[in-house]
C-alpha positions as CSV (number, residue, x, y, z in Angstrom):
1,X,-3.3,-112.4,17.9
2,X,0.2,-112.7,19.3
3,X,1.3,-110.0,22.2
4,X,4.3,-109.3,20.1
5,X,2.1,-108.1,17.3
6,X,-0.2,-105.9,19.8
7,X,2.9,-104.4,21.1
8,X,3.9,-103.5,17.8
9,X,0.5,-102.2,16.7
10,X,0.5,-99.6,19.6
11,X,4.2,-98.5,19.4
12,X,3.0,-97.5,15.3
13,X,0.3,-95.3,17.2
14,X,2.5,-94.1,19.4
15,X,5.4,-93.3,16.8
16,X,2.4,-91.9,14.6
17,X,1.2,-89.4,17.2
18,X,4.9,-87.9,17.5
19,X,4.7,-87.1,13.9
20,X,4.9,-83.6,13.4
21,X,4.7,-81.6,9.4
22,X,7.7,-79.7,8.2
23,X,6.3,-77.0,6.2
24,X,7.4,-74.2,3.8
25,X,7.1,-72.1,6.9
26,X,7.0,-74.0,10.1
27,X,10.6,-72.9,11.1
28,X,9.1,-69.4,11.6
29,X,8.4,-68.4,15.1
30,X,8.0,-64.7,15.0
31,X,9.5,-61.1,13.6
32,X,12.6,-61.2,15.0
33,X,12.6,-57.6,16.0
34,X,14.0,-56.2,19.6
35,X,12.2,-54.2,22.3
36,X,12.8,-50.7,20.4
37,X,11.2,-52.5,16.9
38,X,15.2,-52.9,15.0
39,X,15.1,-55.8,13.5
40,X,17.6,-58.9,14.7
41,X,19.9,-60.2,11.3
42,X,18.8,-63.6,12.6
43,X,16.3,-64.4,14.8
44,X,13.1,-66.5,15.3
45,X,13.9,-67.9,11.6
46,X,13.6,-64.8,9.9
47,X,16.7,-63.8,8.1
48,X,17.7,-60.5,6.3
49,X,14.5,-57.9,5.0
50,X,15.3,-55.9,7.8
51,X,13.1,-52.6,6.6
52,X,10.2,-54.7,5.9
53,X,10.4,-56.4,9.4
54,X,10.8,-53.1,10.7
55,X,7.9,-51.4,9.1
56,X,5.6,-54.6,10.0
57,X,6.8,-54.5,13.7
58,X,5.4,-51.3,14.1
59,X,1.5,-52.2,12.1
60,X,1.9,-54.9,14.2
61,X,2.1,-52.5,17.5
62,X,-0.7,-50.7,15.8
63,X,-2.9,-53.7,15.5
64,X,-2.3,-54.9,19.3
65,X,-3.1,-51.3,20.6
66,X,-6.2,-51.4,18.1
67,X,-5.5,-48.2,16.0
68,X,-5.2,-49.6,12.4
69,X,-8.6,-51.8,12.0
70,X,-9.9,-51.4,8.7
71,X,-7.0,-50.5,6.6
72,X,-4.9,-52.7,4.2
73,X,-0.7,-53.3,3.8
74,X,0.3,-54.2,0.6
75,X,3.7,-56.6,0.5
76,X,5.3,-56.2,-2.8
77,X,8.2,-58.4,-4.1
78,X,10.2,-60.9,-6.2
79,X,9.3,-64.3,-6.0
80,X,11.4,-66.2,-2.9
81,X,12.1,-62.7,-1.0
82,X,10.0,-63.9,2.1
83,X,7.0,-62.1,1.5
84,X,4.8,-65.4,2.7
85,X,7.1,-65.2,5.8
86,X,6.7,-61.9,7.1
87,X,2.7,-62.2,7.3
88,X,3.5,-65.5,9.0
89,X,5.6,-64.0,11.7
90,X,3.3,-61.3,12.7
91,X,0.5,-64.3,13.2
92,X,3.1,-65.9,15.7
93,X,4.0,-62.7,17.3
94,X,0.0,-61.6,17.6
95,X,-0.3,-65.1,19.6
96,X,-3.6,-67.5,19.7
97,X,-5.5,-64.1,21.4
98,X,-5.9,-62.6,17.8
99,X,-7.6,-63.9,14.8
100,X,-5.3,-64.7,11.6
101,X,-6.9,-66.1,8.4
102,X,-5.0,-67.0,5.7
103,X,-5.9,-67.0,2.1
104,X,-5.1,-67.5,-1.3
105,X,-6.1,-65.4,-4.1
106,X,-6.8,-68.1,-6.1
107,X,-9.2,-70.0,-3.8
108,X,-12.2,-67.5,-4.1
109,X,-13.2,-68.4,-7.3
110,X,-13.1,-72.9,-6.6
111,X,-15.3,-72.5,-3.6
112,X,-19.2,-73.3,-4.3
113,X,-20.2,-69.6,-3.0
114,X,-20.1,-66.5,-4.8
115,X,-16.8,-64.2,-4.6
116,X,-18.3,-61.9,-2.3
117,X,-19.8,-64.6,0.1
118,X,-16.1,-65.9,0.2
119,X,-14.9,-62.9,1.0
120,X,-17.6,-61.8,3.7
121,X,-16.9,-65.4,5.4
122,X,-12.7,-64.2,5.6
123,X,-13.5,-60.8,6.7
124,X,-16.1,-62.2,9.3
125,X,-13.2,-65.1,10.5
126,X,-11.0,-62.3,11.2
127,X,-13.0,-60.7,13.7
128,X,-12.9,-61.8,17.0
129,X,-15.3,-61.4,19.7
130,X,-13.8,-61.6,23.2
131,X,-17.2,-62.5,25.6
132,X,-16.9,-62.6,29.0
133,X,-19.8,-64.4,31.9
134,X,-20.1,-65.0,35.1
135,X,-20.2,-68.7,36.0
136,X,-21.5,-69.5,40.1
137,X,-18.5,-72.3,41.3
138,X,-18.4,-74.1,44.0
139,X,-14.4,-74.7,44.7
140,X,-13.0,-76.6,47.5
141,X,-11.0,-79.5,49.0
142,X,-12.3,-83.1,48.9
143,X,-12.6,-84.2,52.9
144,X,-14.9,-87.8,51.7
145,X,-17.2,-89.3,49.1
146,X,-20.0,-91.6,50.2
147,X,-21.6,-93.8,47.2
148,X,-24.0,-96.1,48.1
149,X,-25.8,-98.2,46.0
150,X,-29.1,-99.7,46.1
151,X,-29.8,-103.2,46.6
152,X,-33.2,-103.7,44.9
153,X,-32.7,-101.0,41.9
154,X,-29.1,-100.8,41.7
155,X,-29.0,-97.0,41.4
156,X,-26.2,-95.1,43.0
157,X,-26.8,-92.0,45.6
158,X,-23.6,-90.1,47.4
159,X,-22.8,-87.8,49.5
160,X,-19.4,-85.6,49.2
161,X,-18.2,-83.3,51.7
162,X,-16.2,-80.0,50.6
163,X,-14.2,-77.4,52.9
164,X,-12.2,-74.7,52.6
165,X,-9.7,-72.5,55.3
166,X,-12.9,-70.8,56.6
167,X,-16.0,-73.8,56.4
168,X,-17.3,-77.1,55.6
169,X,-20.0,-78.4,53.8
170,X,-21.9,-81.3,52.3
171,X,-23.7,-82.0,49.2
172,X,-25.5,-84.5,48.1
173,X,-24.4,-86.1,44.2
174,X,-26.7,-87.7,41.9
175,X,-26.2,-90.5,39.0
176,X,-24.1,-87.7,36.3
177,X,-22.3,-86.0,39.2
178,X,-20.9,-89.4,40.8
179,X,-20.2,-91.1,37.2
180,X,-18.2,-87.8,36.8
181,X,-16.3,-88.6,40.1
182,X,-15.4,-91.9,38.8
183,X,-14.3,-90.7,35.8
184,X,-12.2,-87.9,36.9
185,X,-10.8,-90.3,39.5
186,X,-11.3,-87.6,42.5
187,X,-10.3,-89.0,46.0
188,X,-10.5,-87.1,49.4
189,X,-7.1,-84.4,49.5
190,X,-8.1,-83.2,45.5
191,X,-9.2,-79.9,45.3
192,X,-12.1,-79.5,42.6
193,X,-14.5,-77.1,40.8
194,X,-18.0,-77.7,39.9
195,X,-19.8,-75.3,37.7
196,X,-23.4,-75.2,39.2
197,X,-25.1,-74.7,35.5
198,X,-23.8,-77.3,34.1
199,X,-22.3,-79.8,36.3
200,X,-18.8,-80.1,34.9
201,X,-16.2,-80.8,37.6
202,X,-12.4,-80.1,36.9
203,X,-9.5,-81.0,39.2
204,X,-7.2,-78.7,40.2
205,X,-4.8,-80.9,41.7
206,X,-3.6,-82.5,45.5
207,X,-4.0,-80.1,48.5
208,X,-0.7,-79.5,50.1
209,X,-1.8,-80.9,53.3
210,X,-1.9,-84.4,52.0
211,X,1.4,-83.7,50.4
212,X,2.8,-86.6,52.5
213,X,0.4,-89.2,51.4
214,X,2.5,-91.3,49.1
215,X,0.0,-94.0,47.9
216,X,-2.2,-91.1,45.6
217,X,0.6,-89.1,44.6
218,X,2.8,-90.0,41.0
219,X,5.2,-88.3,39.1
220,X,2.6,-85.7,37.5
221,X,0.9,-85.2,41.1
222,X,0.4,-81.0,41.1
223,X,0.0,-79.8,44.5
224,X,-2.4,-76.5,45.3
225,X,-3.2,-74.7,48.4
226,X,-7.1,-75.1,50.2
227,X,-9.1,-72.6,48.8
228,X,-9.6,-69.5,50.7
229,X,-13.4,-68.0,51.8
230,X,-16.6,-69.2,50.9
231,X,-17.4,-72.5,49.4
232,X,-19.6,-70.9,46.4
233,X,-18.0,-67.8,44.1
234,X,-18.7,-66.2,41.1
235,X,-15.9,-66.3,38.7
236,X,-15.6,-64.6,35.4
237,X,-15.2,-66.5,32.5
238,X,-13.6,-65.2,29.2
239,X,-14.2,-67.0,25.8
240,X,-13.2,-65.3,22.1
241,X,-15.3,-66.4,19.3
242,X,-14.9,-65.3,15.6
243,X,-18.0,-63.3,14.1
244,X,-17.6,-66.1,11.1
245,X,-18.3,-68.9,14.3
246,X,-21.3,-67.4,15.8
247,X,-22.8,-66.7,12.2
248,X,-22.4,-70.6,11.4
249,X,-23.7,-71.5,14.6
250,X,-27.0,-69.6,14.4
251,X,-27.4,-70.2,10.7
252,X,-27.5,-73.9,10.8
253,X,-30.1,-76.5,12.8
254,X,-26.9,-78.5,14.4
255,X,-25.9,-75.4,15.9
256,X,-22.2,-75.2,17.2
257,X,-21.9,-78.9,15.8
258,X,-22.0,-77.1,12.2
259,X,-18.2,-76.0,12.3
260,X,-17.2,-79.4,12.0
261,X,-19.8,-80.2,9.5
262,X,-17.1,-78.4,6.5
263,X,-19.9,-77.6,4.3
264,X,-20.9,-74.1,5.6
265,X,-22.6,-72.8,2.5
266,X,-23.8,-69.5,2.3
267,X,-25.2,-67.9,4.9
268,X,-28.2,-65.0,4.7
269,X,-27.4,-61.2,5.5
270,X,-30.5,-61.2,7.8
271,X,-28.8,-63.3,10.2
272,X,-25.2,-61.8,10.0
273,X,-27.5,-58.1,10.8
274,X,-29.3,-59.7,14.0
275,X,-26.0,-61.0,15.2
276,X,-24.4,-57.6,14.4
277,X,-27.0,-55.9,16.7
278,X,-26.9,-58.7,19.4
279,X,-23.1,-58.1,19.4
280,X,-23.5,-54.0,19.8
281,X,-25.8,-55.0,23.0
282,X,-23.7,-57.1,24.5
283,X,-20.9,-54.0,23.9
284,X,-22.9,-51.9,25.4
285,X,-23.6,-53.4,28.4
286,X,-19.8,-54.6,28.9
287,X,-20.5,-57.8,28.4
288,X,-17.7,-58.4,25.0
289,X,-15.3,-56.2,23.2
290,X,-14.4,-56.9,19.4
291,X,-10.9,-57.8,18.8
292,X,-9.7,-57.1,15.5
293,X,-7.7,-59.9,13.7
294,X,-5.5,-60.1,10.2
295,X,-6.6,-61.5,6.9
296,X,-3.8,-62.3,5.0
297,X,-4.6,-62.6,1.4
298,X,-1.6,-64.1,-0.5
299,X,-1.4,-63.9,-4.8
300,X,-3.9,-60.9,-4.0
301,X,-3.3,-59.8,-7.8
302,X,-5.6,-63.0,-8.3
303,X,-8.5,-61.4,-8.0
304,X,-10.7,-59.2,-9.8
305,X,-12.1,-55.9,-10.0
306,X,-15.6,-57.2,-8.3
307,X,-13.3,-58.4,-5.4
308,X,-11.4,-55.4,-5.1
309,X,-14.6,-52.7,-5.1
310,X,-15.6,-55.5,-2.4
311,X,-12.6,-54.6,-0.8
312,X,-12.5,-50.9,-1.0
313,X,-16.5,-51.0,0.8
314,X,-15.9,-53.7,3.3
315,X,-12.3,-52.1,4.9
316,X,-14.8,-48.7,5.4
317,X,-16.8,-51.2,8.2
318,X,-16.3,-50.0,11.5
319,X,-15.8,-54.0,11.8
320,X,-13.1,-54.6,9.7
321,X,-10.0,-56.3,10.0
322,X,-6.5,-55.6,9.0
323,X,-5.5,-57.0,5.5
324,X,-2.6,-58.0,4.4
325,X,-1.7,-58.2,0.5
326,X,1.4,-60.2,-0.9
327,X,2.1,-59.7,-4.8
328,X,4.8,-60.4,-7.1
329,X,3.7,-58.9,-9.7
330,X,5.1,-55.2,-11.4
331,X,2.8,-53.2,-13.9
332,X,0.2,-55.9,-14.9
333,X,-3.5,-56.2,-16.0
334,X,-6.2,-56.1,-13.5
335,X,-8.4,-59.1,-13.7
336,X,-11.5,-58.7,-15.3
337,X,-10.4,-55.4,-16.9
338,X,-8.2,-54.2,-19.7
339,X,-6.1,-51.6,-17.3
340,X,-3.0,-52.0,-16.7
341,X,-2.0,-51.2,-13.1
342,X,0.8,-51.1,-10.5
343,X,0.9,-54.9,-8.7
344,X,-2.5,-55.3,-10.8
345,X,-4.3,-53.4,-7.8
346,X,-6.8,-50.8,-9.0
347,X,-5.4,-46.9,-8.0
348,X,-7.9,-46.6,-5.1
349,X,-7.0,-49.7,-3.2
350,X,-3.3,-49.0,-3.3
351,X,-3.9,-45.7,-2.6
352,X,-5.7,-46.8,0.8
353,X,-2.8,-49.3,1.5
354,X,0.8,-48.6,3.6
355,X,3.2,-50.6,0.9
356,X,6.1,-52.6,2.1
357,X,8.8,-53.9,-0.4
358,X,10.8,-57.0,0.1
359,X,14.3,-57.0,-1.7
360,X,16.4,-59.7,-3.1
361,X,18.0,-61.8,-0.4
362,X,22.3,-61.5,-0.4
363,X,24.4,-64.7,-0.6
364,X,25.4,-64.6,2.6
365,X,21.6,-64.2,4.1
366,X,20.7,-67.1,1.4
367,X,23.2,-69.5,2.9
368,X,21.6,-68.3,6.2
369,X,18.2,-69.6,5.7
370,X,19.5,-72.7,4.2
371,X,21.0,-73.4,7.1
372,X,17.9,-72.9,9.2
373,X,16.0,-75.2,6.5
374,X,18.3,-77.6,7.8
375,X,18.3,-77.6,11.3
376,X,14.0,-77.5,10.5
377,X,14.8,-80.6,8.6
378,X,17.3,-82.3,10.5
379,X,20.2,-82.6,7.5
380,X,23.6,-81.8,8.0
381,X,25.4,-80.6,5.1
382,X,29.2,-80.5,4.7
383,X,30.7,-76.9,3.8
384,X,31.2,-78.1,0.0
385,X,27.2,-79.2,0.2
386,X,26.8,-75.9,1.7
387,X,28.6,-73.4,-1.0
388,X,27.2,-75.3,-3.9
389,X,23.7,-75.2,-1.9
390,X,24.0,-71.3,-2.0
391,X,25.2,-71.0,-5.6
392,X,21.9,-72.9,-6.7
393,X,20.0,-70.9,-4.7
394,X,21.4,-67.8,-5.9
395,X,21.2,-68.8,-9.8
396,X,17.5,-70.4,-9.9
397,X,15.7,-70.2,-6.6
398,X,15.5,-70.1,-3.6
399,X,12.8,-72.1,-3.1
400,X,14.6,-74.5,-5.5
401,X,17.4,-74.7,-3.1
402,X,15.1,-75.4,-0.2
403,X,13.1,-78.3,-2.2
404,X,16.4,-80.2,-2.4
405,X,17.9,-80.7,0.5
406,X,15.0,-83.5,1.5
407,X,15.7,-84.7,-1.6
408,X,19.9,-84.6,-1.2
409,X,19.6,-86.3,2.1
410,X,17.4,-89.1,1.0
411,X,20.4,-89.9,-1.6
412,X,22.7,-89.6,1.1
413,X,20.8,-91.4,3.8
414,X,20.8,-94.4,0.2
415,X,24.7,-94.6,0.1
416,X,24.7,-94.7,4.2
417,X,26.5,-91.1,4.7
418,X,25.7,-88.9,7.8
419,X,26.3,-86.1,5.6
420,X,24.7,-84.3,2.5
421,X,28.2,-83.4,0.2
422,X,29.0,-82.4,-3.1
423,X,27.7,-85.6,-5.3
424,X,24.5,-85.3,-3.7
425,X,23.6,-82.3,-4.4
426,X,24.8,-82.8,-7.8
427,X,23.1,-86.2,-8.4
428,X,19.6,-84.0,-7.5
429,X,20.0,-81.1,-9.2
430,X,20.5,-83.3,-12.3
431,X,17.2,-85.3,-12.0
432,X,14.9,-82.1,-10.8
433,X,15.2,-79.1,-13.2
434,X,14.8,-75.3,-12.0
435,X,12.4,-73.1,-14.2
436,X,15.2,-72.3,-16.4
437,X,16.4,-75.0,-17.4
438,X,12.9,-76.4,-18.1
439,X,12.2,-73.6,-20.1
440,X,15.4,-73.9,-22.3
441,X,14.1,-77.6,-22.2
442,X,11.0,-77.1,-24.2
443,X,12.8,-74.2,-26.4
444,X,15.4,-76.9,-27.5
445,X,12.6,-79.3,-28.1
446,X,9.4,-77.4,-30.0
């Protein structure tokens, strides 16, 4: 194979690796709201719905203080009033720390478990279990490694010598510690961790002292100062697992290896209760503390009146999380029933729900998020684009609007402009009907 045809097979995996998914969503970064909960008319791509930014600022200052677990918001609205990006903005403000699943109404009933199981595995993903242990460490700066290797076997013995401000010590290294060595590339002047259960050794970095040497330092060279005290601690060490995580790994022969298995199946009650209990010991004794996450369960007038009396019990658990709801639907039929019912939510679970309503979106907030679609998207638009952008948006959809501006700036991009105008737009809304028109469509034609 040539070298010009190896250099162009790694710059595809290079170019591949840098590819990153523009989704319906991904422009969102957070609320947008200000230290005293008002909400900012633009910021962190939300735009406009300032009460219901408002109103979820504050639940969400209620679930990081850990005062609303176990009760249920209800999002009500017209379709395209940002309902989907509200929920989304409280998981980016809540950070990695806390648990978020997000689900669809919908998806309950295609997965091979029954309803409830589906809904017991959500619940149980959205409770997080913060653990924390004590791991013995020894930490110190790298004075010299000895490997020697024997003649007549060929196996490798070493010797490394650690210090810190206050002492000096050496330790002898077998085979796994001194292939570790080698693979961390660790020279005298790093300063390292091993953890004495299990062997792994991590590198801090350079010790400032050798801050001089040139020939082992690079571009990406972090420098630290030589640990202080004695050679061996004890350090804490904090991990969060979900409930859902611990359950799969003690319900399945693979153990941990399980969660990337993908077919979880169901899993019995009996061990969900022993690992209930195991978790109440270990909060007794200090050892974790249960941090209450969000399901978000989207198209939540999907499912029916077994799910909901599954609801109403489970958000009574001294365990549960905070849900979520998004609707658009007024005075409908509950599923599985012949009642007709506000959002198609039976009277008891709205009743335990705080309800937040989203409102149409004005022309000027439309045009808005267009233009944040944009930046997401990287399209420029000229002003005519823009207006006549807005007007669709306005008179079918917003998401309508959204879905062509890829599509605009691919026919651009065809007759070589740098800009989406006018004839784009036009030349796309002509080959991709709205709703209505694809309604009136079928009318015409029946």
């Amino acid at each position: 194979m040539s070298t010009s045809g190896i250099h162009s097979k790694v710059q595809e995996v290079k170019d591949l690796t840098r590819i990153e998914r523009i989704g319906a969503h991904s422009h969102i970064r957070g609320l947008g709201l200000d230290d005293s909960l008002d909400a900012r008319k633009i910021s962190q791509g939300m735009v406009g719905q300032l009460d219901a930014r408002r109103a979820a600022g504050i639940i969400l200052n209620m679930i990081r203080d850990g005062k609303i677990a176990g009760r249920a918001i209800l999002i009500g609205g017209q379709p395209g009033t940002g309902k989907t990006a509200i929920a989304m903005g409280m998981a980016k403000s809540l950070g990695e720390e806390t648990p978020f699943t997000m689900l669809a109404g919908s998806e309950i009933f295609s997965l091979e478990m029954s309803k409830t199981e589906a809904l017991t595995q959500a619940f149980r993903k959205s409770i997080g279990v913060r653990i924390r242990e004590e791991a013995e460490i020894i930490e110190g700066e790298v004075v010299e490694i000895e490997i020697d290797k024997s003649v007549s076997s060929g196996a490798k013995t070493g010797k490394i010598t650690l210090k810190t401000t206050e002492m000096e010590t050496i330790y002898d290294l077998g085979a796994k510690m001194i292939e570790a060595i080698s693979k961390e590339k660790i020279n005298a002047g790093d300063i390292i961790t091993i953890d004495k259960a299990s062997g792994k050794i991590s590198k801090l970095g350079r010790s400032f002292a050798r801050s001089s040497d040139h020939d082992n330092v690079g571009a990406q060279t972090r420098f630290v100062q030589c640990p202080e005290g004695e050679l061996q601690k004890r350090k804490e060490v904090v991990h969060t697992v979900t409930l859902h995580e611990i359950d799969v790994i003690n319900s399945r022969q693979q153990g941990f290896m399980a969660l990337f298995a993908g077919d979880i199946g169901e899993i019995k009650p009996e061990v969900r209760e022993q690992i209930d209990q195991k978790v109440a010991e270990w909060r007794e004794e200090g050892r974790a503390e249960i941090v209450p996450g969000v399901l978000f369960l989207d198209e939540v007038h999907m499912l029916d009146i077994e799910c909901f009396s599954f609801l109403n019990r489970a958000l009574e658990s001294d365990q549960a999380p905070v849900v979520i709801m998004a609707t658009n639907r007024g005075i409908t039929k509950i599923r599985g029933t012949n009642y007709m019912s506000p959002h198609g939510l039976p009277i008891d679970l709205l009743d335990r729900s705080l309800i937040i309503t989203t409102k149409p979106y004005s022309d000027k907030e439309l045009a808005q998020i267009l233009e944040i679609r944009c930046q997401e998207e990287d399209v420029e638009l000229t002003d005519g684009a823009t207006k006549l952008l807005t007007k669709i948006a306005k008179e079918c959809s917003l998401r309508y609007g959204i879905h062509l501006i890829t599509t605009a700036n691919l026919v651009a991009q065809k007759r070589k402009a740098a800009e989406v105008d006018v004839q784009d737009i036009r030349k796309v809304y002509g080959l991709f009907v709205d709703v209505k028109r694809s309604v009136q469509f079928l009318k015409d034609h029946e």
